[in-house]
Each structure stands twice: as structure tokens, then as C-alpha cells.
C-alpha positions as CSV (number, residue, x, y, z in Angstrom):
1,X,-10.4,-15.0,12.4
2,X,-12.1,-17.3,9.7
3,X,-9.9,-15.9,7.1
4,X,-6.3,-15.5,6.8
5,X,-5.0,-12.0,6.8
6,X,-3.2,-10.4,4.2
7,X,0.5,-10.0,4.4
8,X,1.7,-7.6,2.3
9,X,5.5,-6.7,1.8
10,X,7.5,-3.9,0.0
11,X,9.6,-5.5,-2.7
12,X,12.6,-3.4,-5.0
13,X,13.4,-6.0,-7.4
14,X,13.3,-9.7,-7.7
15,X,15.1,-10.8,-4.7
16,X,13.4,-9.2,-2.4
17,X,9.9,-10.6,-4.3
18,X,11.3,-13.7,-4.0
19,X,11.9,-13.8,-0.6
20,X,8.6,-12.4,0.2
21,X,7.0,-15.3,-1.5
22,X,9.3,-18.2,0.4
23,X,8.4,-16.1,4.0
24,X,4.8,-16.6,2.9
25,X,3.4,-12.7,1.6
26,X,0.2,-12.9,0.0
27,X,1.0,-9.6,-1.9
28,X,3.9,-7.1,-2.9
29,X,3.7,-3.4,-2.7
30,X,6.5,-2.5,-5.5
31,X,8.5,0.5,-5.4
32,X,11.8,2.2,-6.2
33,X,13.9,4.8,-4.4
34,X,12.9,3.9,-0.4
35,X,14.8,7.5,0.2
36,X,11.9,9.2,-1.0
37,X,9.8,6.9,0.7
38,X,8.6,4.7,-2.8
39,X,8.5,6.1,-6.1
40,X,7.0,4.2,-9.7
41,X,9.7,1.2,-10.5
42,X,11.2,0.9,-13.7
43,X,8.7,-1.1,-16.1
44,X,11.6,-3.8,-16.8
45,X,11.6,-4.7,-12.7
46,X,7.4,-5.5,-13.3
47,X,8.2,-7.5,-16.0
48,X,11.1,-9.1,-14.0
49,X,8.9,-9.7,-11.0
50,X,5.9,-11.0,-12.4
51,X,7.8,-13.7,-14.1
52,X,9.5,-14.3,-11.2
53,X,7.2,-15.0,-8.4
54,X,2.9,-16.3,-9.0
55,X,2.1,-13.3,-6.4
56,X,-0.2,-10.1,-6.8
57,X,2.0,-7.0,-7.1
58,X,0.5,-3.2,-6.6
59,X,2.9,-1.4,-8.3
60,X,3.4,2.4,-7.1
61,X,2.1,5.3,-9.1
62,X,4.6,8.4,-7.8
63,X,7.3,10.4,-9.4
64,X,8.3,12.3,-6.3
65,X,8.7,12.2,-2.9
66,X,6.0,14.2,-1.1
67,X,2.0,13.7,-1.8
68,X,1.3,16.8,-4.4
69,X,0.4,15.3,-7.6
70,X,3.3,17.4,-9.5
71,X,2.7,16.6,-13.6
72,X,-0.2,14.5,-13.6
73,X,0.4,14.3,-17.9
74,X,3.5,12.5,-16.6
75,X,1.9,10.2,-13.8
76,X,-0.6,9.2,-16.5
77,X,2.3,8.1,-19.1
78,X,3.8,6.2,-16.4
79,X,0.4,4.4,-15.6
80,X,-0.2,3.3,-18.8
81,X,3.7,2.8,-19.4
82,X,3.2,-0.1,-16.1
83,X,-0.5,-1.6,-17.7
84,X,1.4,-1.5,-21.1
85,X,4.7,-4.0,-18.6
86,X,2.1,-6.0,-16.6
87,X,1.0,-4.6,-14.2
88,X,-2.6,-5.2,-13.3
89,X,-2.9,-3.5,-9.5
90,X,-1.7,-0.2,-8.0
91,X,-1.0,2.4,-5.3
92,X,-1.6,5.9,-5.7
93,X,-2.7,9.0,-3.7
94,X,-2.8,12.4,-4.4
95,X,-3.0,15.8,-2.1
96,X,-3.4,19.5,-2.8
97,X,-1.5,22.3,-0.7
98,X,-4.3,22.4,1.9
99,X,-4.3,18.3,2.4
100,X,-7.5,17.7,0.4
101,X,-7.4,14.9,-2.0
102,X,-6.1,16.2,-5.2
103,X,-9.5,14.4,-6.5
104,X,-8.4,16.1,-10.5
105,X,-4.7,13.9,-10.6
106,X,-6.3,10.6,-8.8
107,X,-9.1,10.7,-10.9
108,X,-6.7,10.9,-14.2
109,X,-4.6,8.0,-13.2
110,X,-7.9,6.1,-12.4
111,X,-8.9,6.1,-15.8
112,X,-5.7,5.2,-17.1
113,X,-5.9,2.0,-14.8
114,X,-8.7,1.1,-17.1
115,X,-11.0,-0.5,-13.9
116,X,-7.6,-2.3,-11.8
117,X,-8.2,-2.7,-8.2
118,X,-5.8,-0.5,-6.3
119,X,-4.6,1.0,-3.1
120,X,-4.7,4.5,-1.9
121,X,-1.9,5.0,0.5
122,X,-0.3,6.9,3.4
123,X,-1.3,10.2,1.8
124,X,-4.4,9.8,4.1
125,X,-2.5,10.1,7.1
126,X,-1.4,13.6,6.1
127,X,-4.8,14.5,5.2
128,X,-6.5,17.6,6.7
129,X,-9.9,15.2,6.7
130,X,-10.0,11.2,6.7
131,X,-13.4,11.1,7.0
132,X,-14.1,14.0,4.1
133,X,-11.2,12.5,1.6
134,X,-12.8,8.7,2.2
135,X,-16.6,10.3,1.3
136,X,-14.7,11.7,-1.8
137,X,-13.3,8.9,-3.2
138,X,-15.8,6.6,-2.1
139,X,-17.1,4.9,-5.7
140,X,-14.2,5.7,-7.7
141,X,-13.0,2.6,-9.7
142,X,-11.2,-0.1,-8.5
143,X,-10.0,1.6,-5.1
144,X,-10.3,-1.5,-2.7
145,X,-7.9,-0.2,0.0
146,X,-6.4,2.2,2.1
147,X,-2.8,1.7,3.3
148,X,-2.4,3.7,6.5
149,X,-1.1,3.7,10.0
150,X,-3.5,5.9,11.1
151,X,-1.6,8.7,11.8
152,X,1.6,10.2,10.1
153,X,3.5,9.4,13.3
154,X,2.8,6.1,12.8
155,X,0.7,3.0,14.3
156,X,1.6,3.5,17.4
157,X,-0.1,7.5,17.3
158,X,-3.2,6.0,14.9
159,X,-4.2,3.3,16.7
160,X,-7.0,4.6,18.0
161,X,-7.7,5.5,14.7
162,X,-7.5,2.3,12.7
163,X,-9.7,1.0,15.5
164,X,-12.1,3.8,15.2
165,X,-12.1,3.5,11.7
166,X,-12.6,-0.5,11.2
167,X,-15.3,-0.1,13.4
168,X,-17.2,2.2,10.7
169,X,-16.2,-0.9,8.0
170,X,-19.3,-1.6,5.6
171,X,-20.3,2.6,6.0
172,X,-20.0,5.0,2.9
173,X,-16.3,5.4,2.2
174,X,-15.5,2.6,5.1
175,X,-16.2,-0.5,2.7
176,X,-12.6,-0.5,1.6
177,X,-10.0,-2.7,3.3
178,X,-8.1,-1.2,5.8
179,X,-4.1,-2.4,5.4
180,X,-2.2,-1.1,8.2
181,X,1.4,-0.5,7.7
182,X,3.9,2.2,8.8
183,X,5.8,1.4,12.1
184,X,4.0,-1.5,12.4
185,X,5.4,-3.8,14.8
186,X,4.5,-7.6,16.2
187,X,2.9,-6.1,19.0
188,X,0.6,-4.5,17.4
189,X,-1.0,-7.5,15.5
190,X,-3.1,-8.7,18.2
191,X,-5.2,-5.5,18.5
192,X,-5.8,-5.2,15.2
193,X,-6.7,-8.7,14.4
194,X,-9.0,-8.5,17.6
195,X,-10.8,-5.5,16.2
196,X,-11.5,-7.2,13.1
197,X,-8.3,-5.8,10.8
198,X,-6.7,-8.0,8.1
199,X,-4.5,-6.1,6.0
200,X,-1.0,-6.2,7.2
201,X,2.0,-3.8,5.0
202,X,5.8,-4.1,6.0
203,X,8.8,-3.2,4.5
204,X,11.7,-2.8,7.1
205,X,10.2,-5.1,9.6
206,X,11.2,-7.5,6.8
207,X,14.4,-6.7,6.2
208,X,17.1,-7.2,9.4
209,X,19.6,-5.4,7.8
210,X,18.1,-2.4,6.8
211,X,17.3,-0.9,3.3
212,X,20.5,-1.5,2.4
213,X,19.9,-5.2,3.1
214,X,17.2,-7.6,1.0
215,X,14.1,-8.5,2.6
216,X,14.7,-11.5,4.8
217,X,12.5,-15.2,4.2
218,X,12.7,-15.7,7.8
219,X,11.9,-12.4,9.0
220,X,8.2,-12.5,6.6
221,X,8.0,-16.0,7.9
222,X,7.7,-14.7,11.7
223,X,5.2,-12.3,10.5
224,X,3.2,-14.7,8.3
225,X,2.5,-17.2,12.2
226,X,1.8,-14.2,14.2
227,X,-0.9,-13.3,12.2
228,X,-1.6,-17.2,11.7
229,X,-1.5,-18.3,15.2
């Protein structure tokens, strides 16, 4: 490819940013609490991060685990609460009880972002409709991305998927980046580079010893030449 693809890795505080930045991520996804799969970080760990480390950081927009919306008063506080620490990019995504986009709540934290670039996330892979909850948020401020593995299974179920779907890039709701992540594995790279993918999200890939462990330099750095080489 004639562009480097993006490495993106979960980070919990500043060691883990840290290390992400000497293995040689373009980007951290930020979260707390990986037991309920990433939830909104406390406003003093954005502060701590971004003084730490010269990288972009999405910072995550969810109070609980699961993709309804729950008090979307309280998801807008915590948006502007993250804006107010720093934080100038996000990840959010919103369903309703019959796996529609919960187009009300995304919209509201939207416009508290005040126009940042952000990321909706895995919430499409639980989605009744890709294609229908892409055409609805297609043109909504700053949504530049869509983190998925294509299926809720993981990469290894979607792939198909991603492929199908970056072969629609530059279509109405297909001009976003597609940043695959979600059982990703080495393995997987090639295909996706080869189908024109470069948007790359880990989080235990990087981390040998598990979420109990700090993400590993070394084990971002082997990531960072595969999808190099």
C-alpha cells in the first residue's frame, strides 16, 4: 500500500499509552473497565495521557456494558465532562431493543462533541442492519470510522464481510474508514491489506499477559512490521 496503515491500540492508563507509542501505534482507543468490554475513563486518566504521550486518543463514550444507550442526559455530561479534560476524538455507538441505531442518544452525544472526528464501534456487529444503520448515520458530524470485526463472532466469522464491505468504500454510508479489530489476529493482516483495508484495532493481541498484564512495546512492535512489511 502507498500509505501506512493505521495501528490502533486499547490503552487504560499511561503505561499502557506509553507502550503503545514506543511499539509504534498511530492511535489509542481509551477505555476503563475491559470486564464490561470498555466503558468512558476517568477525565484525570485523559489529562494524564495526553500529557504523556504526542498520540491521537478516541476516548470511549459508554457507561455500561451492553449497546442500549441507558441515560443519554448522563452520556452527554460525560461527553462534555471529556471535551471540558482534552479530549478532542471519540467512540460511541448506540442501539435500540430491536438492534436499530439508537439514532436519538448518538445524535445527542454528537452535538456535544461540538464537530470531533470519531469512531462508531462494535455496536454494528450486533446490528439487525449494517447496511440500513450505515445509510442512517451517513452525514452525521465528524463520524470518520467504523470499528468492527465484521461480525460479533469476530474477524474470523466477518471476514467476508469487511471484504464485502471495503469493496463498497467511497458509496453512501461506505466513505468512512473501516478499522478492523475484534479477534484480530496476524493472519488476518494480509487479506485485509490486500483488499485495500487500513485500519488495524488491538487490545489483547498487545498485551502477552493478559488484561491483567500492560500492553507489551514488543508485542505492538510485531504488529506495527506486519502491517509494514
Amino acid at each position: 500500500m502507498s500509505k501506512r496503515a493505521l495501528l490502533e491500540v486499547i490503552a487504560l492508563d499511561v503505561e499502557d499509552a506509553v507502550a503503545a507509542r514506543d511499539g509504534g501505534a498511530d492511535r489509542l482507543e481509551l477505555v476503563a473497565d475491559m470486564a464490561a468490554d470498555g466503558l468512558t475513563p476517568p477525565t484525570a486518566t485523559v489529562a494524564g495521557i495526553r500529557a504523556a504521550v504526542d498520540l491521537p486518543v478516541r476516548v470511549m463514550v459508554r457507561l455500561a456494558d451492553g449497546f442500549a444507550a441507558g441515560d443519554v442526559g448522563r452520556l452527554v455530561r460525560a461527553a462534555r465532562a471529556l471535551r471540558e479534560a482534552g479530549a478532542e476524538e471519540f467512540v460511541l455507538g448506540f442501539l435500540d431493543a430491536q438492534g436499530s441505531v439508537d439514532a436519538g442518544a448518538v445524535e445527542r452525544v454528537v452535538d456535544a462533541l461540538e464537530g470531533c472526528r470519531w469512531t462508531f464501534h462494535r455496536a454494528i456487529d450486533r446490528a439487525a442492519d449494517r447496511d440500513a444503520l450505515r445509510k442512517q448515520l451517513d452525514g452525521l458530524p465528524g463520524l470518520d470510522t467504523y470499528l468492527t470485526a465484521g461480525a460479533a463472532e469476530g474477524v474470523d466469522a466477518g471476514l467476508p464481510t469487511l471484504l464485502a464491505e471495503a469493496a463498497r468504500r467511497g458509496e453512501p454510508g461506505y466513505e468512512q474508514r473501516l478499522l478492523v479489530g475484534g479477534g484480530l489476529r496476524l493472519d488476518h493482516v494480509p487479506h485485509l491489506l490486500a483488499a485495500g483495508i487500513d485500519g488495524f484495532h488491538i487490545g489483547g493481541a498487545a498485551r502477552p499477559r493478559g488484561w491483567d498484564g500492560p500492553v507489551s512495546a514488543d508485542a505492538v512492535a510485531a504488529w506495527r512490521h506486519a502491517l509494514d512489511d
